[in-house]
VOFIPA-763898 format. One record per residue: residue number from 1; residue in three letters; x, y, z of N, C-alpha, C, O in turn. Coordinates in nm, 3 decimals. Atoms other than C-alpha are relative to their C-alpha. Layout:
<pts>
(NUM,"ala",(X,Y,Z),(X,Y,Z),(X,Y,Z),(X,Y,Z)),
...
</pts>
This chain:
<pts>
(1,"unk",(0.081,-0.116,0.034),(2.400,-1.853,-2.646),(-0.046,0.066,0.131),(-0.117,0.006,0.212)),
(2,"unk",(0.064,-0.064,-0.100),(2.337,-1.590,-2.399),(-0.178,0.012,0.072),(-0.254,-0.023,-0.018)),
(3,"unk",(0.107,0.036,-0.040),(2.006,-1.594,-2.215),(-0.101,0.134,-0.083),(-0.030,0.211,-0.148)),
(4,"unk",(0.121,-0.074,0.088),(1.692,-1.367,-2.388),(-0.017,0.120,0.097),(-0.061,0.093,0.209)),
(5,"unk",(0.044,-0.117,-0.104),(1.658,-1.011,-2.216),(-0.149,0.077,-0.010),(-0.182,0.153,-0.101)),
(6,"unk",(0.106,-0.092,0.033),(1.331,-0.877,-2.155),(-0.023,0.108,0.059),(0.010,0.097,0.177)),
(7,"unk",(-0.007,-0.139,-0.065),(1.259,-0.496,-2.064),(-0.118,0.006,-0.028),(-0.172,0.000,-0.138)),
(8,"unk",(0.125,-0.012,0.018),(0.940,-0.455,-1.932),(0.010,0.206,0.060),(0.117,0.264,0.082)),
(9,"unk",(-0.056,-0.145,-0.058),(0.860,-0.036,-1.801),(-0.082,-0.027,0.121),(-0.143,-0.134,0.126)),
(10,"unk",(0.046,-0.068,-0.128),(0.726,0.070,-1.477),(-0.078,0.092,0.030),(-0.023,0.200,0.051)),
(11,"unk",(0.068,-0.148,-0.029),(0.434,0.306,-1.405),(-0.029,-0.049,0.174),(-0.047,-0.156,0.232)),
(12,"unk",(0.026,-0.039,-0.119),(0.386,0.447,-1.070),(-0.181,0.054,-0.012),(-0.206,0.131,-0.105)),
(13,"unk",(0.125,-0.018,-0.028),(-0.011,0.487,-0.982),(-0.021,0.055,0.131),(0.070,0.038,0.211)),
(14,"unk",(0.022,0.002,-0.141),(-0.166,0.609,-0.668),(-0.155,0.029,-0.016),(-0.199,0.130,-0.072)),
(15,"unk",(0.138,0.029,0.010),(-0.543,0.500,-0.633),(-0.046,0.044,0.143),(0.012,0.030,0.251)),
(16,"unk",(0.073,-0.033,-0.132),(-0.801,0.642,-0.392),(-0.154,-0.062,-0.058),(-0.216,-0.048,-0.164)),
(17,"unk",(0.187,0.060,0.013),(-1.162,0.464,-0.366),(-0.054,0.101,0.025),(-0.136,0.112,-0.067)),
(18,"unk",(0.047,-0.116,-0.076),(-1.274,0.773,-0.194),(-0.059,-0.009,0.113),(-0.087,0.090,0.181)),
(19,"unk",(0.073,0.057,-0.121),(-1.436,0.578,0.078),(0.098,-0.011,0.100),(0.212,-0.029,0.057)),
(20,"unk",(-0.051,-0.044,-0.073),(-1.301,0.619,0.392),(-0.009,-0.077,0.155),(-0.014,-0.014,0.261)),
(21,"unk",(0.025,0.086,-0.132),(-1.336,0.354,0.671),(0.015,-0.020,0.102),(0.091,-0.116,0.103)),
(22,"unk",(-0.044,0.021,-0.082),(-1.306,0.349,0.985),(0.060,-0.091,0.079),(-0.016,-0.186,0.099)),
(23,"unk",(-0.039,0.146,-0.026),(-1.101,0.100,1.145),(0.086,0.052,0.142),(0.185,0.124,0.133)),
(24,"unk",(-0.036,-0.010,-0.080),(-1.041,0.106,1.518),(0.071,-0.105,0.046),(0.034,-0.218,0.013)),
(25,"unk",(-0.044,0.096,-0.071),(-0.797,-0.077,1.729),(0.101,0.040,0.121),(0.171,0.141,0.113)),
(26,"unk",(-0.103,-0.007,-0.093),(-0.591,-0.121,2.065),(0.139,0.022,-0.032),(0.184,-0.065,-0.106)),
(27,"unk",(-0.145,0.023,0.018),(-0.213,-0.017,2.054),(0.087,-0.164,-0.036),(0.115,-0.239,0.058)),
(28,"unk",(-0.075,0.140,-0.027),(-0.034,-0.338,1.974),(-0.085,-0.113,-0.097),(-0.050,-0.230,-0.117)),
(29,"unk",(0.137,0.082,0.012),(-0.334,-0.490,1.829),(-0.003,0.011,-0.153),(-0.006,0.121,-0.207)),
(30,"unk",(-0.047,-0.009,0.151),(-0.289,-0.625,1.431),(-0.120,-0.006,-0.060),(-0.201,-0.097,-0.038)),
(31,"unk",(0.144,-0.016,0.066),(-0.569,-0.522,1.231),(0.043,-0.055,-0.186),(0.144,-0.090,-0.247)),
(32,"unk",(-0.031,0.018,0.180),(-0.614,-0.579,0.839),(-0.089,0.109,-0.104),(-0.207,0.145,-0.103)),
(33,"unk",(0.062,-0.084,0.056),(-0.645,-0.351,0.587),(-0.003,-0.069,-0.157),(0.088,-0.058,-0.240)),
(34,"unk",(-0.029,0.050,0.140),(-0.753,-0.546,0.269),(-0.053,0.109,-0.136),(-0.158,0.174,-0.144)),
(35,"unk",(0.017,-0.032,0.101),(-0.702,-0.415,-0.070),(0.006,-0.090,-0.112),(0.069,-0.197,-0.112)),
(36,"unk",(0.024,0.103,0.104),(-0.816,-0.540,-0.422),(0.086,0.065,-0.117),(0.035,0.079,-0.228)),
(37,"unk",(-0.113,-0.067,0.111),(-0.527,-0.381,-0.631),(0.052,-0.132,-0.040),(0.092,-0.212,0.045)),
(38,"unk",(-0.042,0.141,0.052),(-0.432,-0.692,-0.905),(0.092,0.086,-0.113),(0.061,0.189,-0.174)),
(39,"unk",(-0.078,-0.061,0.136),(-0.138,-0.624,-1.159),(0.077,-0.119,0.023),(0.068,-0.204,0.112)),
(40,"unk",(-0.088,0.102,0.016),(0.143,-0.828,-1.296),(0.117,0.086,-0.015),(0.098,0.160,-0.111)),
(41,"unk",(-0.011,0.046,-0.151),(0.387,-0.766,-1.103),(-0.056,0.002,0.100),(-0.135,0.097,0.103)),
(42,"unk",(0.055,-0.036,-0.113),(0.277,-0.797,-0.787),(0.018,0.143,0.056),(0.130,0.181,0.090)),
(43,"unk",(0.002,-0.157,-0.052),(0.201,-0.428,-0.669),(0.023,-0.013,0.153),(-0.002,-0.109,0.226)),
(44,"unk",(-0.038,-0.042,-0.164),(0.326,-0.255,-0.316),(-0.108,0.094,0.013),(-0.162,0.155,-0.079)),
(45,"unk",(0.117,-0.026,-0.046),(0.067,-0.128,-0.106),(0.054,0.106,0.086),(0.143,0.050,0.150)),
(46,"unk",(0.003,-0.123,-0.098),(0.113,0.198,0.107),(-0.089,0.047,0.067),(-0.173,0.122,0.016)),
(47,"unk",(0.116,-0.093,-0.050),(-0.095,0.292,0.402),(0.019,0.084,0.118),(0.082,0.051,0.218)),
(48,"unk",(-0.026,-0.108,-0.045),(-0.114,0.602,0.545),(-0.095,0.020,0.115),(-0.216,-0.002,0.117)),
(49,"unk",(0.101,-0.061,-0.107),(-0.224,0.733,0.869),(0.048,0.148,0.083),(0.171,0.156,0.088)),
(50,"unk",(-0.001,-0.063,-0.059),(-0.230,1.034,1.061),(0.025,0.014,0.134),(-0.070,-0.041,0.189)),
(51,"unk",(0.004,0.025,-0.113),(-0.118,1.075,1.411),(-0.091,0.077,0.079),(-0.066,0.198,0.080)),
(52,"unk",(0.105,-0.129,-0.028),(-0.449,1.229,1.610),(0.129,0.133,0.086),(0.118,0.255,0.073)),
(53,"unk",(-0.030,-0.149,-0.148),(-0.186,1.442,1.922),(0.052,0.082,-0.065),(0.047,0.203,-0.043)),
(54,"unk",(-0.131,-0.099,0.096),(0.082,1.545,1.635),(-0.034,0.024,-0.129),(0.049,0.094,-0.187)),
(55,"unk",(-0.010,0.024,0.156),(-0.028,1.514,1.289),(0.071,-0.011,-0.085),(0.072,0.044,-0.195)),
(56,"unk",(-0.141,0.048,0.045),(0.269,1.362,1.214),(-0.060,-0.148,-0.092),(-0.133,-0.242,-0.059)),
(57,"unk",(0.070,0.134,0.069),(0.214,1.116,0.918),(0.071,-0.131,0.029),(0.191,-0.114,0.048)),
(58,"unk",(-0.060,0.098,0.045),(0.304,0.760,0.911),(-0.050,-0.058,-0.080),(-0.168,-0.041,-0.111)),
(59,"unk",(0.050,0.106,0.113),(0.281,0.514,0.666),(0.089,-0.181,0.001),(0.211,-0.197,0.005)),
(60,"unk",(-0.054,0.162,0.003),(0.359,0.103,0.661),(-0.048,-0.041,-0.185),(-0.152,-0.033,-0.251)),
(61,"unk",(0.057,0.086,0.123),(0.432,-0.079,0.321),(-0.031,-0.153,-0.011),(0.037,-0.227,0.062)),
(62,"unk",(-0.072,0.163,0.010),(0.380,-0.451,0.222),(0.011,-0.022,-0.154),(-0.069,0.029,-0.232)),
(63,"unk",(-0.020,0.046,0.125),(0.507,-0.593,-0.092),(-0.037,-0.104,0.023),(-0.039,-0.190,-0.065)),
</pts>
């Protein structure tokens, strides 16, 4: 007997606290940005920053 398929769906969210923290650090230098986002699956995290000379965005994910 073939194995049991389950189809779960997928929503896409994008949450803002509105708070806005400052978080300084040296080039090179690994800081932490904790978030309290809980779901089942485990959710991916996107954070965004601004570059001050260019305002060129970047962003780092972690799954």
């Amino acid at each position: 007997m073939p194995p049991k398929i389950i189809t779960t769906a997928t929503a896409m969210s994008t949450m803002n606290s509105g708070e806005r923290p400052i978080v300084i650090a040296n080039v090179g230098q690994t800081i932490e940005l904790p978030c309290v986002a809980q779901a089942q699956p485990w959710p991916s995290f996107t954070w965004y920053r601004i570059k001050p000379i260019s305002n060129e965005l970047q962003s780092s994910s972690r799954h």
